[in-house]
C-alpha positions in Angstrom: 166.2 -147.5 100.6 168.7 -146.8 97.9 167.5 -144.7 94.8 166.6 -146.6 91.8 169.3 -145.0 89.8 171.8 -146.2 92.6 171.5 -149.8 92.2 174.0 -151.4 90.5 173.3 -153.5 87.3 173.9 -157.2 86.6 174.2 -158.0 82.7 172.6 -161.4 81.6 174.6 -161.8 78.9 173.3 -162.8 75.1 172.8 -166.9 75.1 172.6 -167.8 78.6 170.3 -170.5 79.4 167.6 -169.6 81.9 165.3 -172.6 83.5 161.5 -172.1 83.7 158.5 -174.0 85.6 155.2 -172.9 83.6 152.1 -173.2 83.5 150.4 -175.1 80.7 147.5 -172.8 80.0 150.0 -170.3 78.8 153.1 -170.5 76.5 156.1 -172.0 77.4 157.5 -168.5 77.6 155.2 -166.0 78.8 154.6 -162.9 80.5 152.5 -162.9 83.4 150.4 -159.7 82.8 147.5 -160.9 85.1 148.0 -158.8 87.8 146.1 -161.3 90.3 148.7 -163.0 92.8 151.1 -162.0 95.5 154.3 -162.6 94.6 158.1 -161.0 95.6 158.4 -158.3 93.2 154.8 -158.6 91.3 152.6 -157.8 90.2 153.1 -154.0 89.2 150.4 -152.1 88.7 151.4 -148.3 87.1 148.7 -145.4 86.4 146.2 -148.7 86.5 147.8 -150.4 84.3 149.9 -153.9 84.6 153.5 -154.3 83.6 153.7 -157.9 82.4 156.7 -160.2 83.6 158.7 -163.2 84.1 160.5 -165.1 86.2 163.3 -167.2 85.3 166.6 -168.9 87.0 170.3 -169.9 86.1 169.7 -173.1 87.6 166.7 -176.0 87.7 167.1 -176.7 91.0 166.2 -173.2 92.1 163.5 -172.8 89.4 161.6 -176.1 91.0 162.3 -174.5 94.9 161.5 -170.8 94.0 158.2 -172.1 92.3 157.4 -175.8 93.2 158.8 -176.8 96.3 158.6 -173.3 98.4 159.0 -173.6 102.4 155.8 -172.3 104.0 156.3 -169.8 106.3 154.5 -170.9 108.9 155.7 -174.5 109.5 159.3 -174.1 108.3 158.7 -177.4 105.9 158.7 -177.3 102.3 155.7 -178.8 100.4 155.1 -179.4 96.7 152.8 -177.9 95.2 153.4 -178.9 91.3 150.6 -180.5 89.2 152.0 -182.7 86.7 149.1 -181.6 84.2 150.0 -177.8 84.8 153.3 -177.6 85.3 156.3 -178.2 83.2 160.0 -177.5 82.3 161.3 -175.2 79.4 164.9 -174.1 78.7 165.1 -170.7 77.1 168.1 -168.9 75.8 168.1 -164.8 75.9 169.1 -163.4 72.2 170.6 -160.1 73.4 172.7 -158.9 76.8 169.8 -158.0 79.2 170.9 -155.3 81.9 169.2 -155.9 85.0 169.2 -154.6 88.5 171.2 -156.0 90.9 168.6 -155.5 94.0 170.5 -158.1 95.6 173.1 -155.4 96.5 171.1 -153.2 98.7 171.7 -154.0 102.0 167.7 -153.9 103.1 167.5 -156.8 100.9 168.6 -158.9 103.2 166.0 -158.2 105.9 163.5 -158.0 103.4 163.9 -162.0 102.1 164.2 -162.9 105.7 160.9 -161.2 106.2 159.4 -163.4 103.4 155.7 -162.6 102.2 155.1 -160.0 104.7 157.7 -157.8 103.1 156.4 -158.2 99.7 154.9 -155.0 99.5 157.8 -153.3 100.0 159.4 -155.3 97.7 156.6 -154.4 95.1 157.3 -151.0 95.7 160.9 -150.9 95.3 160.5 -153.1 91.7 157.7 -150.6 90.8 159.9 -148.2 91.0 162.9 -149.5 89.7 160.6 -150.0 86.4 159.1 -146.5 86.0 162.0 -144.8 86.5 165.2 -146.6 85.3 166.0 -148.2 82.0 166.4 -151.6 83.6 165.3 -154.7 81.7 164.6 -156.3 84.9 165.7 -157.5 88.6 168.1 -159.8 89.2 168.6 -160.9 93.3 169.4 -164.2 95.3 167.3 -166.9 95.6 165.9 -167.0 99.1 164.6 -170.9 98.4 168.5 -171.9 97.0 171.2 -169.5 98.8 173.4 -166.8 98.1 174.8 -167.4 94.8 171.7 -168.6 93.1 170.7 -165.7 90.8 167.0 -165.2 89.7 165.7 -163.0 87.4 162.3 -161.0 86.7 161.7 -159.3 83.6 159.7 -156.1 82.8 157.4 -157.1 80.2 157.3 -153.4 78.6 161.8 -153.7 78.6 161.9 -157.5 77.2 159.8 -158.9 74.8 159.1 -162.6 73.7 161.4 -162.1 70.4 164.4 -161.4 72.9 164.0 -165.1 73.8 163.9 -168.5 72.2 163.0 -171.7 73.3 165.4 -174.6 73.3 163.7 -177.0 75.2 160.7 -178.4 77.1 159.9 -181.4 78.9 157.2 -182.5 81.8 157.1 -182.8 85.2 157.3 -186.1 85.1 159.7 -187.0 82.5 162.6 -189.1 83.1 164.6 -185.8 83.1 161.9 -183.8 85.2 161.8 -186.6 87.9 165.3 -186.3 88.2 165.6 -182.9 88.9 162.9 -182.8 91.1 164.3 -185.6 93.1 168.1 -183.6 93.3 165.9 -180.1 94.3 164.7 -182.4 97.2 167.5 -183.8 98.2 169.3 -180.3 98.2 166.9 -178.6 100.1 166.3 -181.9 102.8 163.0 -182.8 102.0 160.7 -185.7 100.6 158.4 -185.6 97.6 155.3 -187.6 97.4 155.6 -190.6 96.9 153.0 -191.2 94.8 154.7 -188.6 92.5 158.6 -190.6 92.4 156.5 -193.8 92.3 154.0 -192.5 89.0 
């Protein structure tokens, strides 16, 4: 594995528009600073303490498949798992160039997303690392759910801070704009939805 200060860096520049699915019961932009779940590159726990983040996308279509509509590794078939009364969609702009690492340039990544959940602890460790000792705002890779291409981001919660973003819009789920998306994430990936959920 390369060094943390080895990796090269990938600069979200100031007033790009990231897509985010979140969860009601928290704001519409929010850390996660839990530390429950099992997730790619979180949580991060250092000298017992939590280091907050969030997850974000360039595009909707890979924030409803990296969150939403996930392939379970098991059966190779995607399922959804969004609750209209939990989940929504929120646009968010950054307010200042974020300089992230670009672990999607270390050749182990590769094996590592292929591996899915059972590499996540490696992938924890790496992040871990990459936040205690670099001055990264974050990770930046491919998504595994959408394809080469398809950046996502996680920030460090103790490197970005809610003032370094602002909210330009939210919608639901269900929404004439969220059903549409959702529908165009299926299609895209070759699956069905619910019915009772394109029906509602």
């Amino acid at each position: 594995m390369s060094e943390p200060d080895s990796i090269p860096s990938y600069v979200l520049e100031k007033n790009t528009r990231l897509q985010h699915i979140y969860n009601k019961d928290y704001g519409p932009i929010s850390f996660n600073d839990s530390g429950f779940g099992h997730r790619r590159f979180d949580p991060i726990e250092i000298d017992g303490k939590i280091i907050s983040s969030h997850y974000s996308t360039l595009w909707v279509g890979d924030a409803i498949v990296e969150t939403i509509l996930r392939e379970n590794e098991s059966t190779g078939e995607r399922e959804f798992s969004g609750n209209p009364s939990i989940h929504a969609f929120v646009e968010i702009d950054v307010k200042r160039d974020l300089v992230l690492a670009d672990v999607s340039a270390l050749s182990i990544m590769d094996k590592y997303m292929k591996a899915g959940e059972s590499a996540y602890t490696h992938t924890q460790t790496l992040s871990a690392s990459i936040a205690i000792n670099t001055e990264f705002d974050g990770l930046s890779w491919y998504s595994k759910q959408g394809g080469e291409g398809h950046r996502c981001f996680m920030f460090f919660g103790h490197r970005v801070k809610l003032s370094d973003m602002e909210l330009k819009r939210k919608y639901d789920l269900l929404s004439v704009s969220g059903k549409q998306h959702l529908k165009d994430a299926a299609v895209a990936c070759g699956c069905e939805l619910p019915e009772h959920l394109i029906n509602n």
